[in-house]
C-alpha positions in Angstrom: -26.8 15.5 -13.2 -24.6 12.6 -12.4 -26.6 9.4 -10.4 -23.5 9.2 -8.3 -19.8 9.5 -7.4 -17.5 7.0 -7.5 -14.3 7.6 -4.6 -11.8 5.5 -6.4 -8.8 5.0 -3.4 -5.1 3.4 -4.1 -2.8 2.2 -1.0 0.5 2.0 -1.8 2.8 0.6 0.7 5.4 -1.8 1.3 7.2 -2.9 4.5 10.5 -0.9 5.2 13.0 -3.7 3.7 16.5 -1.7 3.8 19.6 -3.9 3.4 23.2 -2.0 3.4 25.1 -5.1 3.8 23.5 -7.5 1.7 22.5 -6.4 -2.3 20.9 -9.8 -3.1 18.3 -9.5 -0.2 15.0 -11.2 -2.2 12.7 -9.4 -0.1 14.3 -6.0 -1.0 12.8 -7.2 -4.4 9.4 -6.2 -3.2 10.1 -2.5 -4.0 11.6 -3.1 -7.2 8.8 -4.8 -8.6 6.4 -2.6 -6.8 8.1 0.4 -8.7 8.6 -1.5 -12.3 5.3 -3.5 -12.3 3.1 -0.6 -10.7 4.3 3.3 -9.2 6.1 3.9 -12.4 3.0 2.7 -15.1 0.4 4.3 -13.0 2.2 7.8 -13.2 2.1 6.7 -17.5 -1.6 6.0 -16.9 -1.8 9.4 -15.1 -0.1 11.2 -17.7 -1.9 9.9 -20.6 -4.8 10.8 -19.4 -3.8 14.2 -18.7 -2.1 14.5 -21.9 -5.4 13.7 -23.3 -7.6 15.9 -21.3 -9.7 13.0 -20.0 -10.8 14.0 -16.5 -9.5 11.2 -13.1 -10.1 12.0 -9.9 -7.6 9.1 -7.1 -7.1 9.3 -3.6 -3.7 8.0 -3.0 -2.4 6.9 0.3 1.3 6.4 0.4 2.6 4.8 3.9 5.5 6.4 5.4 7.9 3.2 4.9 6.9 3.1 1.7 8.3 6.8 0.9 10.7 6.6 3.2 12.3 3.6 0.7 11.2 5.7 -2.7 13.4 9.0 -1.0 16.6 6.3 -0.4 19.6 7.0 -2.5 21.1 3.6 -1.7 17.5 2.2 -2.8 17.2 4.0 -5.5 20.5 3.1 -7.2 20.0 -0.2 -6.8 16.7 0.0 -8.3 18.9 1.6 -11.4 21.3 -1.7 -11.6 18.0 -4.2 -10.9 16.3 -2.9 -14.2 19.7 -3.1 -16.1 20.0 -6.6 -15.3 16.3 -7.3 -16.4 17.4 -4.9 -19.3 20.5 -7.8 -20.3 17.6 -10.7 -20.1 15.5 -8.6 -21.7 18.0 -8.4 -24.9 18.6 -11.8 -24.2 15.1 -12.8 -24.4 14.6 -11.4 -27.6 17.2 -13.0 -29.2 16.6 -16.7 -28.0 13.1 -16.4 -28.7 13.8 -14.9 -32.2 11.3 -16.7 -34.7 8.9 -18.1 -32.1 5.6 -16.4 -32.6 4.0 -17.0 -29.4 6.6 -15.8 -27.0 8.9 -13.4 -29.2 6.1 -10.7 -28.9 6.3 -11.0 -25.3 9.9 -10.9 -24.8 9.5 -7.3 -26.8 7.0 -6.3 -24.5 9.3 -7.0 -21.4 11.7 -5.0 -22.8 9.8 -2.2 -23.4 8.6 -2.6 -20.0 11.4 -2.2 -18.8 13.6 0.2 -20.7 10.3 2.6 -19.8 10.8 2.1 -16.3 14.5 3.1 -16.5 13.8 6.1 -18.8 11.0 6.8 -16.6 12.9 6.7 -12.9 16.1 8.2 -14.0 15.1 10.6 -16.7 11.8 12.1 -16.0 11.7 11.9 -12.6 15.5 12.0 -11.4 15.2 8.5 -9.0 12.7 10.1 -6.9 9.1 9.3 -8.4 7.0 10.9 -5.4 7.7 13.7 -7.4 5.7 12.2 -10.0 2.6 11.8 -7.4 3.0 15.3 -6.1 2.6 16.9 -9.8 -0.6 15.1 -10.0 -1.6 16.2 -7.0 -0.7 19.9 -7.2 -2.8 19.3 -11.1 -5.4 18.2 -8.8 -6.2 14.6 -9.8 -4.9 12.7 -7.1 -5.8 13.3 -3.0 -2.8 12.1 -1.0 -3.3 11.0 2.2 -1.2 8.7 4.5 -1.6 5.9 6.7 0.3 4.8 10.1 3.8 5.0 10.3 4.5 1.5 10.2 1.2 0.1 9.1 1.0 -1.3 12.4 -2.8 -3.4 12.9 -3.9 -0.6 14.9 -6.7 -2.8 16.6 -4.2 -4.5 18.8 -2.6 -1.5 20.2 -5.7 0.0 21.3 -4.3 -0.5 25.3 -1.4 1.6 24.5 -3.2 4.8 23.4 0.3 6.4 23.5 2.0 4.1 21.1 -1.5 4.3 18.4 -1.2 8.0 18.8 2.9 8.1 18.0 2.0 5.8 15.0 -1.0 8.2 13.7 1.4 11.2 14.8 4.8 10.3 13.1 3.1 9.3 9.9 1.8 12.9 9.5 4.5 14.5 10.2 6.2 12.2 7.7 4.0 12.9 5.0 4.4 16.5 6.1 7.8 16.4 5.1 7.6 14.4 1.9 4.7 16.2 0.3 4.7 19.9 2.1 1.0 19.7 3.4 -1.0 18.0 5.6 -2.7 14.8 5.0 -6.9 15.3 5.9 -7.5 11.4 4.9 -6.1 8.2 6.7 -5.8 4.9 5.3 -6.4 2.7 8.2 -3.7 0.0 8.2 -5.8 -3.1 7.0 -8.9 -0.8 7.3 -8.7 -2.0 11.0 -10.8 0.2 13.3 -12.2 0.0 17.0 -14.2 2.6 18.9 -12.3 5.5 19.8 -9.1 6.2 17.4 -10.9 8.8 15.6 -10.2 10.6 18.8 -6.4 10.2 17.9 -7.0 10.9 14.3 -8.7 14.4 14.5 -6.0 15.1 16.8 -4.0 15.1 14.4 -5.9 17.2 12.2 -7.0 14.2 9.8 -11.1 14.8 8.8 -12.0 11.3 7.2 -11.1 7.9 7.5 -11.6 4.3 5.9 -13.2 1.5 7.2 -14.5 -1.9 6.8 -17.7 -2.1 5.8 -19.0 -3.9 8.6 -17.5 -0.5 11.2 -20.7 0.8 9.3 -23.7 -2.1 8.9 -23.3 -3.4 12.0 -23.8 -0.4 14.1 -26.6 -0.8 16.2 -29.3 1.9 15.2 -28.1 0.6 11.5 -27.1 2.9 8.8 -29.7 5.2 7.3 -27.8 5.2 4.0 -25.6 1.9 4.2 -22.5 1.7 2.7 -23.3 4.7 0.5 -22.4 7.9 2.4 -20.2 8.4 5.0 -21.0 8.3 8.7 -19.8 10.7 11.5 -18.2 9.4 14.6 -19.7 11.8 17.8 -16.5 13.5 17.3 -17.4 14.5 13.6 -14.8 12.7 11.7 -16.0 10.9 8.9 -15.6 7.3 8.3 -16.3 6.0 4.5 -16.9 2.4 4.5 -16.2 0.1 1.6 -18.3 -0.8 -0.5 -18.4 -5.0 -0.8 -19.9 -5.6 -4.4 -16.5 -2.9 -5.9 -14.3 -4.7 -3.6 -15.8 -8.4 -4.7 -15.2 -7.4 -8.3 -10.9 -6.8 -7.9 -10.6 -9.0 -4.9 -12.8 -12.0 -5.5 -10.1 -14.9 -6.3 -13.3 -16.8 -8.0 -15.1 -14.4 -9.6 -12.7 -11.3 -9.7 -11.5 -9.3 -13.1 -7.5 -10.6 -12.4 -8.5 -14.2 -12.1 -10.1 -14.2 -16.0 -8.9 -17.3 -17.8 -7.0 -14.7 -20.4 -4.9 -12.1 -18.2 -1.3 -13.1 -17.5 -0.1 -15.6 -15.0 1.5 -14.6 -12.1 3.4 -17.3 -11.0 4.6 -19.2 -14.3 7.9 -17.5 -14.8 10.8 -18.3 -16.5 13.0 -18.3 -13.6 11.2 -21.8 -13.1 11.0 -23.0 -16.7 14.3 -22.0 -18.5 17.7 -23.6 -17.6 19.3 -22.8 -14.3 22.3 -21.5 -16.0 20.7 -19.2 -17.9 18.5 -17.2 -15.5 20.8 -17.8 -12.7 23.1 -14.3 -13.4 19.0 -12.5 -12.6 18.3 -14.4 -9.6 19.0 -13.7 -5.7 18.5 -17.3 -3.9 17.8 -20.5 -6.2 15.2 -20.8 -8.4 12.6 -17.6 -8.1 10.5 -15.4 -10.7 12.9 -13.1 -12.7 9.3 -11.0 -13.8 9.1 -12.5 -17.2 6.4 -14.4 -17.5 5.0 -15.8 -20.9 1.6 -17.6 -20.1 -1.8 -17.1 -19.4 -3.6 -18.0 -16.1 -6.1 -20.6 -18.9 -7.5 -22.4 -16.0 -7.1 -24.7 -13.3 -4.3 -26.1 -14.8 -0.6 -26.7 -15.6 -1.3 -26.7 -19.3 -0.8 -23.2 -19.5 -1.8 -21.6 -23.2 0.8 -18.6 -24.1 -0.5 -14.6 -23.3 -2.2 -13.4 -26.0 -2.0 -9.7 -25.8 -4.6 -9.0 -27.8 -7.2 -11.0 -25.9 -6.0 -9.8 -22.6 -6.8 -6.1 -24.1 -10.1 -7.5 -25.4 -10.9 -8.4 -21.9 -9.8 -5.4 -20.0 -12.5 -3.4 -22.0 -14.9 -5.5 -21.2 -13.9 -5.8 -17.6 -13.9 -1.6 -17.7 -17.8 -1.8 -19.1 -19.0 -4.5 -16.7 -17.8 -2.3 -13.7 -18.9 0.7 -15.2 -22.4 -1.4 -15.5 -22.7 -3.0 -12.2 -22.0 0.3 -10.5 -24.7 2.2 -12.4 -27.2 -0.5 -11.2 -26.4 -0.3 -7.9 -26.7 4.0 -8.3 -30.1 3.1 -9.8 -31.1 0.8 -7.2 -30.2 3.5 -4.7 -32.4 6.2 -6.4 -35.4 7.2 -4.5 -33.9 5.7 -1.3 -31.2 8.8 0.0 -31.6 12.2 0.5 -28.4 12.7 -1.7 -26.1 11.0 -4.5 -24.3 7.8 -3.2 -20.7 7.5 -2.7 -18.9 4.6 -4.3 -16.0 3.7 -2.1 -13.8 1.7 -4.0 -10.5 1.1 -1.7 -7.3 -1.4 -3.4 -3.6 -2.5 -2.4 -2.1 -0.6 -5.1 0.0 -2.9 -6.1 -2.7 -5.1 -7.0 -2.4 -2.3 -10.3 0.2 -4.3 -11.9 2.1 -6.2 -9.9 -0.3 -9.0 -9.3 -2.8 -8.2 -11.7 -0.5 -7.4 -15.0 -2.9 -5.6 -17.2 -4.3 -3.4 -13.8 -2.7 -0.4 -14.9 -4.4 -0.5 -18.2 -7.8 -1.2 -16.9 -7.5 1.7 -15.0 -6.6 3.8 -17.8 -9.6 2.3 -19.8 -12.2 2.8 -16.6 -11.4 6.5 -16.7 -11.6 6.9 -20.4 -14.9 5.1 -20.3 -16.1 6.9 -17.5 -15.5 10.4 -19.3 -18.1 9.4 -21.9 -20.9 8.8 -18.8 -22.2 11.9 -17.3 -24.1 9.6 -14.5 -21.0 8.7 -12.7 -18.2 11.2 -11.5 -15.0 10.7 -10.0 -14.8 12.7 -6.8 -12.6 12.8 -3.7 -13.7 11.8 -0.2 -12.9 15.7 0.5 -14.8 16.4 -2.1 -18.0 14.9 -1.0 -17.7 16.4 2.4 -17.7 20.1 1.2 -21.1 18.9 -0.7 -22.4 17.3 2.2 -21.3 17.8 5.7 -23.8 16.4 8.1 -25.1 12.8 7.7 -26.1 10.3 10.5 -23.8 10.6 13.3 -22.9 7.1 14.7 -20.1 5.3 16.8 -18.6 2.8 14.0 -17.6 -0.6 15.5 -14.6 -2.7 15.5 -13.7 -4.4 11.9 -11.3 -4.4 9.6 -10.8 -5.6 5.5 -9.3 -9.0 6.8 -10.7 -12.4 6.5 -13.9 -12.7 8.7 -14.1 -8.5 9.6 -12.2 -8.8 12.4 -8.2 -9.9 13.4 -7.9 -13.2 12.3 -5.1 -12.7 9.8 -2.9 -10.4 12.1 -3.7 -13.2 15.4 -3.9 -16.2 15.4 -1.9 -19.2 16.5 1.3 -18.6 13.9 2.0 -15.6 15.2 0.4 -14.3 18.4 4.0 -14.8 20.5 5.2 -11.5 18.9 3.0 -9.5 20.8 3.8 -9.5 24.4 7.0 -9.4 23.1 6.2 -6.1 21.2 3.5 -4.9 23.8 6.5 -4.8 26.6 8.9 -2.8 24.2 6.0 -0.6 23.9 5.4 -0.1 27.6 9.2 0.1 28.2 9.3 3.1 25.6 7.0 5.4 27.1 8.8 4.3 30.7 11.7 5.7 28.7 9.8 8.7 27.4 8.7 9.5 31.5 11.8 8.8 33.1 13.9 11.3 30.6 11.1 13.4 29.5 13.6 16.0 27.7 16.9 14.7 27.0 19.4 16.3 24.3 22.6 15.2 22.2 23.3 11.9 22.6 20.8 10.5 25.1 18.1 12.3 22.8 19.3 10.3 19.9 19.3 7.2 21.7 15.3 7.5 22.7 14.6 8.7 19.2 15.8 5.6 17.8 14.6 3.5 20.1 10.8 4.7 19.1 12.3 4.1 15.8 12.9 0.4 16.7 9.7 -0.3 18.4 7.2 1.3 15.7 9.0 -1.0 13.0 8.4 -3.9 14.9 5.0 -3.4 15.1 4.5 -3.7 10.9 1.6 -5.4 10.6 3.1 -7.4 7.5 4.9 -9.1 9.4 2.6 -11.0 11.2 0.5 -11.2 7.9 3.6 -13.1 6.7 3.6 -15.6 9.4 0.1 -16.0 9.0 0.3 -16.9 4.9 3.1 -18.8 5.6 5.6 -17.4 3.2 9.0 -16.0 4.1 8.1 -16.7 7.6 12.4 -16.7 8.5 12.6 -12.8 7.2 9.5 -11.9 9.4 10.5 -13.4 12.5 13.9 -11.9 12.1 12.5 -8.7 11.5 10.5 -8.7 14.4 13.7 -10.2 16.6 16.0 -7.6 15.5 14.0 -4.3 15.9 12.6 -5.3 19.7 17.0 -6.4 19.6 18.0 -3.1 19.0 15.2 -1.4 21.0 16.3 -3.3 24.0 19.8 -2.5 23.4 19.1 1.2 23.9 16.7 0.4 26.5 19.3 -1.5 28.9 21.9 1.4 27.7 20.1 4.2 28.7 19.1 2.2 32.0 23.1 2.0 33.3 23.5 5.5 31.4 26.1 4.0 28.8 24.9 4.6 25.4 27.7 4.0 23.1 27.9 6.4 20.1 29.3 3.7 18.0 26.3 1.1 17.9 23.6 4.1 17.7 25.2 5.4 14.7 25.5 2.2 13.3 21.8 1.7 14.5 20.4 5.1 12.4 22.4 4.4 9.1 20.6 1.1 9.3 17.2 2.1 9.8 17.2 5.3 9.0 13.3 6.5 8.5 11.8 9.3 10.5 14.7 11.6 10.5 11.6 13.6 12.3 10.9 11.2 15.0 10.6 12.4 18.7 10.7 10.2 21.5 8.6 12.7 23.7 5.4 11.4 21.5 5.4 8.3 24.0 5.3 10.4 27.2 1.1 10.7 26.7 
């Protein structure tokens, strides 16, 4: 009998970053390397593994922008020409590093990377890749479940129960659409919780959540089984906290897997190292990281020693034991103390998989294959778990979230806390909209469905993560501008009863996500 399950739970999302008018957008880069670096080598993980027989269980949440940018046709041809440009400096590569035994290996392995990833998204899976998610699922190895419609930092909102339960609301219905069934899990933008929204949830028809792990220790009768079984909220819905010593292992930038001297390094690329006027024709803005990178992350250094391939593989095994290990302890730790096998709730960015962490997908596909040889640890879903147990302690979780400090620092704080009673009056102008004209049709009805449209964008909680790290801080404040813009366009339109059919449809081809949306979701 197994000492424990191990809930091993993948959030994929990305802002919604659609461009029309401008190709060369660097931010729209964010999806392409997201579906190179990580969606498309995960679904080759996946398929391995099935191929083999080896038995995964994943719960997968895919946020609502992020699909609605996977299901683009504009999107996804442009993905198409993206990889045929790294394709040309892949051939490229090859040839100018021809001889060189350190780097010629690499520039091979780029571009098999990459002439995988075009195979891949326009042969296997016709440009639209959620299918590849959805045949997994329906094979029963992966759990999708969704998260709020425009990962807005739910926390924040929590006056404006209206606008949380649009956001909770609009992202099921989404994920409705895209995968043909319900979601009965939510990812909790940021894992940020306060008292109450599983109210909104179960209406909804969701049954479990994630949180933070302190929602869970810092309740004030204390959890009977920690971290290690889910908790009920007096409502019923289950909340599975995450488990700190998993999450220290990935996330820890000291002592974390990624950061080992030997993996690959992120940001040495040789969009900074070759000659402008050869990587120029694969760059959007200036000098900026074309994805081939050649070195190591060796140290705390800029005396970077080449990738060796064959020690980053040495070290992903390795990695793959020590987690297997260090979770086993803590399941053996445990026994005696719970009334039932502990859970394991092991919660990432799934992008981390590849994208920031190079050899992710491949310690992923080595922790499973690793994991099939152990009977004392099985990969279940959160669903899962509940069937097997339904009743625990029943407990009001407490406000938290996975940011720095448990609480809202990262999405408040003095470089960006002007957005929101900018955003917090679009949001009580909406549902003034939604009351005033509580069941408009045609034109009008168009209008108010955009303008939810505008204000739930707006509310992204990237973008104020953005502001807070200090990177393309001129992209997030425009995005934020030009959604609570456009909202107040309609807004003062639909005030002097002069909505313009020109503009609006301008307006939807530009933003066009929720084709679902209704307005009327606001009137609560």
């Amino acid at each position: 009998m197994e000492k424990g399950y191990l809930a091993f739970v993948l959030h994929a999302h990305l802002p919604f970053v659609r461009h029309p008018e401008n190709e060369n957008l660097l931010e729209e880069l964010w999806l392409y390397e997201a579906i190179s670096e990580t969606y498309l080598p995960l679904l080759r993980v996946f398929t391995r593994l099935e191929k083999d027989g080896i038995p995964f269980k994943f719960t997968l949440s895919v946020s609502p922008s992020l699909a609605a940018m996977l299901e683009d046709e504009l999107l996804q041809d442009r993905y198409v020409r993206h990889v045929d440009r790294l394709l040309e400096l892949a051939d490229r590569e090859v040839r100018r590093t021809g001889g060189d035994a350190r780097f010629h290996p690499l520039a091979l392995m780029y571009r098999d990377l990459y002439e995988a990833a075009k195979r891949d998204f326009t042969e296997v899976y016709g440009k639209k890749i959620l299918r590849g998610f959805m045949f997994f699922m329906q094979k029963g190895h992966l759990e999708l479940i969704t998260t709020a419609a425009t990962h807005a930092f739910l926390p924040l909102y929590e006056m404006y129960p209206e606008n949380v339960r649009t956001q909770v609301r609009a992202a099921v219905q989404s994920h409705c659409r895209v995968f043909g069934k319900t979601p009965k899990g939510f990812f909790l933008p940021e894992l940020g919780y306060y008292p109450g929204l599983e109210n909104i949830l179960k209406e909804a028809g969701i049954n479990y959540f994630f949180a933070a792990a302190p929602a869970v220790l810092f309740i004030p009768e204390g959890p009977r089984r920690g971290t290690f079984a889910p908790v009920f909220c007096p409502n019923g819905l289950a909340a599975f906290a995450r488990d700190t010593a998993s999450a220290h292992a990935l996330w820890s930038a000291r002592d974390g897997y990624p950061g080992d001297f030997s993996y690959r390094d992120f940001y040495r690329d040789i969009g900074f190292d070759l000659p402008l006027d050869y990587v120029s024709p694969y760059l959007r803005a200036g000098r900026g990281a074309t994805g081939f990178k050649y070195y190591a992350i060796t140290g705390q250094t800029d005396q970077k020693a080449p990738y060796d391939i064959a020690a980053a593989k040495k070290k992903i095994a390795e990695h793959a034991d020590n987690f297997i290990y260090s979770r086993l302890l803590q399941m053996q730790r445990l026994c005696g103390k719970l009334d039932r096998p502990p859970i394991i709730v092991s919660p990432y960015d799934a992008e981390l998989f590849g994208h920031w962490w190079f050899e992710g997908p491949e310690w992923i596909e080595t922790l499973c294959r690793k994991l099939a040889e152990t009977r004392d640890i099985k990969m279940v879903f959160p669903q899962e778990y509940l069937a097997k147990y339904p009743s625990g302690q029943t407990a009001q979780p407490v406000f938290s979230s996975w940011g720095n400090k448990g609480y809202s620092e990262v999405w408040l704080d003095g470089s960006n806390d002007w957005i929101y009673r900018h955003i917090h009056k679009a949001v009580e102008r909406m549902g003034e909209l939604a009351r005033r004209y509580p069941d408009e049709r045609g034109l009008r009805e168009r209008a108010l469905n955009h303008a939810a449209r505008e204000v739930l964008l707006s509310q992204a909680s990237d973008w104020p993560f953005i502001m807070h790290a200090g990177t393309t801080v001129p992209y997030a404040v425009r995005r934020i501008t030009e959604h609570l813009s456009n909202f107040t366009r309609i807004y003062d339109s639909m005030s002097s009863g002069t909505v313009s059919t020109e503009w609006l449809t301008a307006f939807e081809k530009l933003n066009n996500i929720f084709p679902e949306m209704d307005y009327r979701m606001f009137q609560e």
